[in-house]
ZATI-997371 format. One record per residue (C-alpha): residue in three letters; y, x, z. Coordinates in pm, whole numbers, padded with zeros to 5 digits. Example, Ala and Ser with C-alpha at 12.3 -4.5 7.8 and 13.67 -1.06 7.14 Angstrom:
BEGIN
  residuo       y       x       z
      ALA  -00450   01230   00780
      SER  -00106   01367   00714
This chain:
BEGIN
  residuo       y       x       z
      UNK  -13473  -05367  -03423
      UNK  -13311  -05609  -03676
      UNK  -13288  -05870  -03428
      UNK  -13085  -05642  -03193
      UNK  -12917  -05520  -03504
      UNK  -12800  -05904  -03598
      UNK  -12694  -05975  -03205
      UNK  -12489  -05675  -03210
      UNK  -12325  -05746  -03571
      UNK  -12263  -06124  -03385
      UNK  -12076  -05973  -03122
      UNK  -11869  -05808  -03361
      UNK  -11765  -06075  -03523
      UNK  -11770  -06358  -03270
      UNK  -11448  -06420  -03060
      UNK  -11570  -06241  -02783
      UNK  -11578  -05901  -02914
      UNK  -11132  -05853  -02793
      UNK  -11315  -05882  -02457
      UNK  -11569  -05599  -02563
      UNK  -11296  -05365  -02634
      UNK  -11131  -05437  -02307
      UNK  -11448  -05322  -02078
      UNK  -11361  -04919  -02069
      UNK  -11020  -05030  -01996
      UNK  -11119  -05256  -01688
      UNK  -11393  -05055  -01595
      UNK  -11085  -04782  -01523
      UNK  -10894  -05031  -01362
      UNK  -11155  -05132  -01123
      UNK  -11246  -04807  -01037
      UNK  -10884  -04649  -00990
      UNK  -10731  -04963  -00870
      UNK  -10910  -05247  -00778
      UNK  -11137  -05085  -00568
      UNK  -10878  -04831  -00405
      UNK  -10669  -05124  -00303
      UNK  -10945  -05345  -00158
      UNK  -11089  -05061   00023
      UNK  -10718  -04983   00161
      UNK  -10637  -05317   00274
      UNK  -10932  -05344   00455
      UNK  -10900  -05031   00622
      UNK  -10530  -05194   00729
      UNK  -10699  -05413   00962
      UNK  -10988  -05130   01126
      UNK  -10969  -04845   01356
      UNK  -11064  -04550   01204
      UNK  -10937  -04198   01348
      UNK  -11173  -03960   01201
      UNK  -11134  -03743   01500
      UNK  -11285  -03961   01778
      UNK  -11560  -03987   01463
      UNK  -11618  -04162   01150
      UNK  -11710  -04502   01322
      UNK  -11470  -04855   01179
      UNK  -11404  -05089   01412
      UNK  -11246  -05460   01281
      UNK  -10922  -05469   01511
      UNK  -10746  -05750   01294
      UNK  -10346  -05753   01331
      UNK  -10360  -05471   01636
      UNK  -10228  -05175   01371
      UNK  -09960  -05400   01221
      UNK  -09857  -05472   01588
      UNK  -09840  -05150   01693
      UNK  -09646  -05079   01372
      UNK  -09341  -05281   01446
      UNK  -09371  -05068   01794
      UNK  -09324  -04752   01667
      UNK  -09000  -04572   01643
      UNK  -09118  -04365   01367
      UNK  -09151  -04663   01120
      UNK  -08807  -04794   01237
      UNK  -08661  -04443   01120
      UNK  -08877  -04413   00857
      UNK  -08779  -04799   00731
      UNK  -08436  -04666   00828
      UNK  -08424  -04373   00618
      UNK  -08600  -04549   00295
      UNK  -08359  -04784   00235
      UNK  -08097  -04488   00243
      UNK  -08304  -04315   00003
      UNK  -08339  -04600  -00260
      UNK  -07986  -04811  -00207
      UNK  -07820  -04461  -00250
      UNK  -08036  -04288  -00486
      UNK  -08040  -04623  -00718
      UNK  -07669  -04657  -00716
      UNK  -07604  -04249  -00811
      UNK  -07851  -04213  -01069
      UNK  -07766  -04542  -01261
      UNK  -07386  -04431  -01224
      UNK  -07416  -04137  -01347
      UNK  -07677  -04189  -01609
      UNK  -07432  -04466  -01734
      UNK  -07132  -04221  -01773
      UNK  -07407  -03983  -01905
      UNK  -07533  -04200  -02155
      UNK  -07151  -04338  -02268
      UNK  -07063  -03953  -02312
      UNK  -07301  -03912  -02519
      UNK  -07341  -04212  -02709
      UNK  -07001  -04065  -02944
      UNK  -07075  -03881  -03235
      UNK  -06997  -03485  -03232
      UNK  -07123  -03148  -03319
      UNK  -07447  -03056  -03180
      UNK  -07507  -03403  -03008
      UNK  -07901  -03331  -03024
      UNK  -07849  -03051  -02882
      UNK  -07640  -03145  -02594
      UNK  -07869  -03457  -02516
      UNK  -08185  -03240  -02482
      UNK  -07990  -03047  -02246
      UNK  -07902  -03277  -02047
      UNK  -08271  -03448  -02032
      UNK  -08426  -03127  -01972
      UNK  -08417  -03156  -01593
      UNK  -08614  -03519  -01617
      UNK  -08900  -03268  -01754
      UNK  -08894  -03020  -01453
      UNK  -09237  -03054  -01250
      UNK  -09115  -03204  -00941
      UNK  -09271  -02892  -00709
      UNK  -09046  -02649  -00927
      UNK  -08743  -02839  -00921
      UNK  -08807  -02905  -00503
      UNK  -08880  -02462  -00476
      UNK  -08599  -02411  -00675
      UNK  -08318  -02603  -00564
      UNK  -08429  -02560  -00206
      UNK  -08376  -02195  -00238
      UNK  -08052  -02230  -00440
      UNK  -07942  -02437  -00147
      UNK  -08008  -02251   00130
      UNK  -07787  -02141   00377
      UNK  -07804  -01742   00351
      UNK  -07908  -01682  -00006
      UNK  -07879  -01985  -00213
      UNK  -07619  -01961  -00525
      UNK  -07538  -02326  -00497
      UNK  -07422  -02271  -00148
      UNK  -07208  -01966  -00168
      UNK  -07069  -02155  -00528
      UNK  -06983  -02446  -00299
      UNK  -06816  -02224  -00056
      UNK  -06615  -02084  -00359
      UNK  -06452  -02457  -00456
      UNK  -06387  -02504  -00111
      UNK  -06657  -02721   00009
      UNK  -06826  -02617   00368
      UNK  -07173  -02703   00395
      UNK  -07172  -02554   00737
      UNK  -07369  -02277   00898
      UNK  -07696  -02438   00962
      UNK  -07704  -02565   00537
      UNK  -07866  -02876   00426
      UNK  -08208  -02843   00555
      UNK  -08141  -02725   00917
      UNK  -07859  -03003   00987
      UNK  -08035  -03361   01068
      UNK  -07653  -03541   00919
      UNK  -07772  -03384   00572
      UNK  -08106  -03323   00473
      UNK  -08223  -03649   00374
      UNK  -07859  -03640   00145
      UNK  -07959  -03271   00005
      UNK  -08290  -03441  -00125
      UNK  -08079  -03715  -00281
      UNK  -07904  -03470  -00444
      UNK  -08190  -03329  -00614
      UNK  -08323  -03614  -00680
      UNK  -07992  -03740  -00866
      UNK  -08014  -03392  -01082
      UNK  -08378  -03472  -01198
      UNK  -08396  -03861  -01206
      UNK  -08057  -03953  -01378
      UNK  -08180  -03830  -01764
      UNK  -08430  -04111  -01661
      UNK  -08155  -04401  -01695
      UNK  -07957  -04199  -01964
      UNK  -08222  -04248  -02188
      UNK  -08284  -04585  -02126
      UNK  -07897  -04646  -02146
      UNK  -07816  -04475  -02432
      UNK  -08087  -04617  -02637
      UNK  -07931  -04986  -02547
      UNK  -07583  -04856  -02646
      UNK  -07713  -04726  -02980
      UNK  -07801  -05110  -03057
      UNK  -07482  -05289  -03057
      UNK  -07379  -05298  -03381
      UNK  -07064  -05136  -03469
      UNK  -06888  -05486  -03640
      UNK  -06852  -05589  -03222
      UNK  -06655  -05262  -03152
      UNK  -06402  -05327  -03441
      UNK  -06414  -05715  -03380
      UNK  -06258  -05652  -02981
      UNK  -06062  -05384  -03102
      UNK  -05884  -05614  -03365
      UNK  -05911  -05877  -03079
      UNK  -05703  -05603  -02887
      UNK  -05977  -05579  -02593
      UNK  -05933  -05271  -02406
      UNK  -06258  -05029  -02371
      UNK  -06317  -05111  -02035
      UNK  -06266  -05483  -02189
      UNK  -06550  -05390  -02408
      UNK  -06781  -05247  -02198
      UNK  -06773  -05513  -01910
      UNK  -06744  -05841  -02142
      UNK  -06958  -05700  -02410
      UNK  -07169  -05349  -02359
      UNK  -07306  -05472  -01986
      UNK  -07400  -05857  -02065
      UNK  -07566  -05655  -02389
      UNK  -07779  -05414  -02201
      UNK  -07838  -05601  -01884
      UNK  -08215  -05606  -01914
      UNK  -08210  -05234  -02012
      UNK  -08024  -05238  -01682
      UNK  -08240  -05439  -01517
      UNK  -08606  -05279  -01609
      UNK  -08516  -04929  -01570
      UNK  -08321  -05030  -01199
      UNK  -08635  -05202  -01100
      UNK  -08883  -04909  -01213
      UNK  -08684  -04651  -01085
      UNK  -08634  -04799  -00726
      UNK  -08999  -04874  -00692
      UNK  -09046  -04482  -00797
      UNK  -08837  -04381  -00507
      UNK  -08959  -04637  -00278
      UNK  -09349  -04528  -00337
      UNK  -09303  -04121  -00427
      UNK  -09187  -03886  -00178
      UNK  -09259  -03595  -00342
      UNK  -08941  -03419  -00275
      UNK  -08924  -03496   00090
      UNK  -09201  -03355   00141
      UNK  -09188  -03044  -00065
      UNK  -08806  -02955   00030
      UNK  -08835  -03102   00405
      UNK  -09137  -03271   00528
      UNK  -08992  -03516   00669
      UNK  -08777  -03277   00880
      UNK  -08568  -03145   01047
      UNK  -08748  -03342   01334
      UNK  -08766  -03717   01153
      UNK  -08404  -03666   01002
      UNK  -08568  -03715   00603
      UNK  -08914  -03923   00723
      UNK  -08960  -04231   00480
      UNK  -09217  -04467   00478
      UNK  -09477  -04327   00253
      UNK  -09482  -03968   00402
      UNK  -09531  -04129   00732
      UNK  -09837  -04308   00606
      UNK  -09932  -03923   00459
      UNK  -09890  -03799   00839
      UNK  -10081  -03967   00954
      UNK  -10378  -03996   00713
      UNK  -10382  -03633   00664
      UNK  -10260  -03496   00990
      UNK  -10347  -03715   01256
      UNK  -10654  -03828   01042
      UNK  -10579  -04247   01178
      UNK  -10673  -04330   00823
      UNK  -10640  -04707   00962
      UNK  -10301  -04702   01095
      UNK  -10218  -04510   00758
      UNK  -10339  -04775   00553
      UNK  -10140  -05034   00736
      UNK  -09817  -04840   00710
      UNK  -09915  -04790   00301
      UNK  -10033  -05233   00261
      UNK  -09701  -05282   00481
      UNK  -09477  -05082   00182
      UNK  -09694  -05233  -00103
      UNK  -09587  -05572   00017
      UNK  -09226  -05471   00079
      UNK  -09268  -05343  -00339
      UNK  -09364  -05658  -00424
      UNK  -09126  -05833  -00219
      UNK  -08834  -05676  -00347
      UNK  -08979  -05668  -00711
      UNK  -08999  -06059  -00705
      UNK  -08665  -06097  -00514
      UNK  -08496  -05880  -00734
      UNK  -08672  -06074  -01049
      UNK  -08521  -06403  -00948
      UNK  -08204  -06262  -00878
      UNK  -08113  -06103  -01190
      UNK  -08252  -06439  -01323
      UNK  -08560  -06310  -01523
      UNK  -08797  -06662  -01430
      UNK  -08987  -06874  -01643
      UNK  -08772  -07175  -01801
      UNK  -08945  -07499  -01624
């Protein structure tokens, strides 16, 4: 008993024991991850429809081929990159003039922010439910207030009309996502010291002067971190599409990862799934590390 009593009180105090306190946490990764992954990547490269029975055949490359055959993953590929170039470039704009608003000092600022965060902390079912019924053709208050400025959404609405759907989720997904970059924004704008804004305005620099020579350079890896977590969000997460479309009308909103979803949970080709899923895990990590080097974050050699 001693004896296992001094090993233990070695451990503790020997260098190993940072590693001790790091099992539970790998043991989770491992488990949630590792394992997951592996087991997905290897069901990339088998036949395994669960109808014809739960056999898995090894069929190499053949599910990959067939991949860049299908005319679903060309619309799918098609209608992701609409989804992230445009829902990137609207939620960072308007979280920017969002977060510049707001970054002034007047009455009942708290307040104001929380309100304008609150939709960031809408479940993303309610806030698909809701708007979807606020935008409906017939009933929905958005529409007939749309009607009221002037702008025609036309008769068949957002979700009937192939031109629009995939644009009506964008929408929603600019109302709940922007808070996202707001807060990251604002919190970088609340760190330049004061002494800069009076030093260009004495230099007579306009405020646009200030904000692209001096706010931007300032905040570009605010820029930069919350850009790159936010577009792998709405590369990888189509829970909107699916909850306000499913991919519909016919393929008009189908993205990549909702595909792979069809056809794991639908068609039950849990192989040809997994190779769409391994096929937009290496486009993540493509982009990631082209994007990376581009905005010049590398290692100094």
């Amino acid at each position: 008993m001693r004896a296992t009593v001094r090993r233990v009180g070695r451990v503790l105090e020997g260098p190993n024991f940072p590693w001790v306190l790091l099992v539970p946490s790998l043991v989770l990764v491992l488990v949630f991850i590792a394992y997951p992954l592996y087991r997905g990547i290897i069901l990339s490269f088998s036949r395994n429809r669960l109808l014809e029975g739960p056999e898995t055949t090894f069929v190499g490359l053949e599910n990959f081929r067939f991949m860049l055959q299908d005319p679903q993953v060309f619309i799918a590929t098609k209608n992701t990159l609409v989804y992230l170039i445009v829902g990137l470039i609207t939620q960072m704009t308007l979280g920017m003039a969002a977060a510049l608003l707001l970054n002034k000092p007047r009455r009942f600022i708290t307040l104001i922010r929380l309100i304008v965060i609150l939709p960031w902390f809408v479940p993303p079912v309610t806030t698909a439910y809701m708007w979807r019924f606020m935008l409906d053709a017939d009933y929905g208050i958005a529409t007939k207030l749309a009607a009221y400025v002037g702008i025609d959404i036309g008769g068949a609405g957002l979700w009937a009309d192939p031109s629009k759907t995939l644009y009506g989720v964008l929408f929603v997904e600019l109302w709940r996502s922007f808070p996202f970059f707001m807060l990251f924004f604002l919190a970088g704008l609340q760190g330049i010291p004061n002494e800069l804004r009076d030093s260009a305005a004495v230099d007579g620099a306009s405020s646009f002067q200030f904000f692209r020579h001096v706010t931007i350079p300032l905040i570009a890896p605010i820029i930069f971190i919350s850009s790159l977590l936010e577009a792998i969000k709405l590369i990888n997460s189509p829970t909107l599409v699916l909850l306000m479309t499913s991919g519909g009308p016919g393929d008009a909103s189908l993205v990549l990862p909702l595909l792979a979803f069809r056809k794991a949970f639908q068609a039950f080709d849990f192989g040809y799934a997994s190779s769409i899923s391994v096929a937009v895990l290496i486009s993540i990590a493509g982009f990631a590390i082209v994007y990376i080097r581009a905005a010049g974050y590398r290692r100094d050699d």
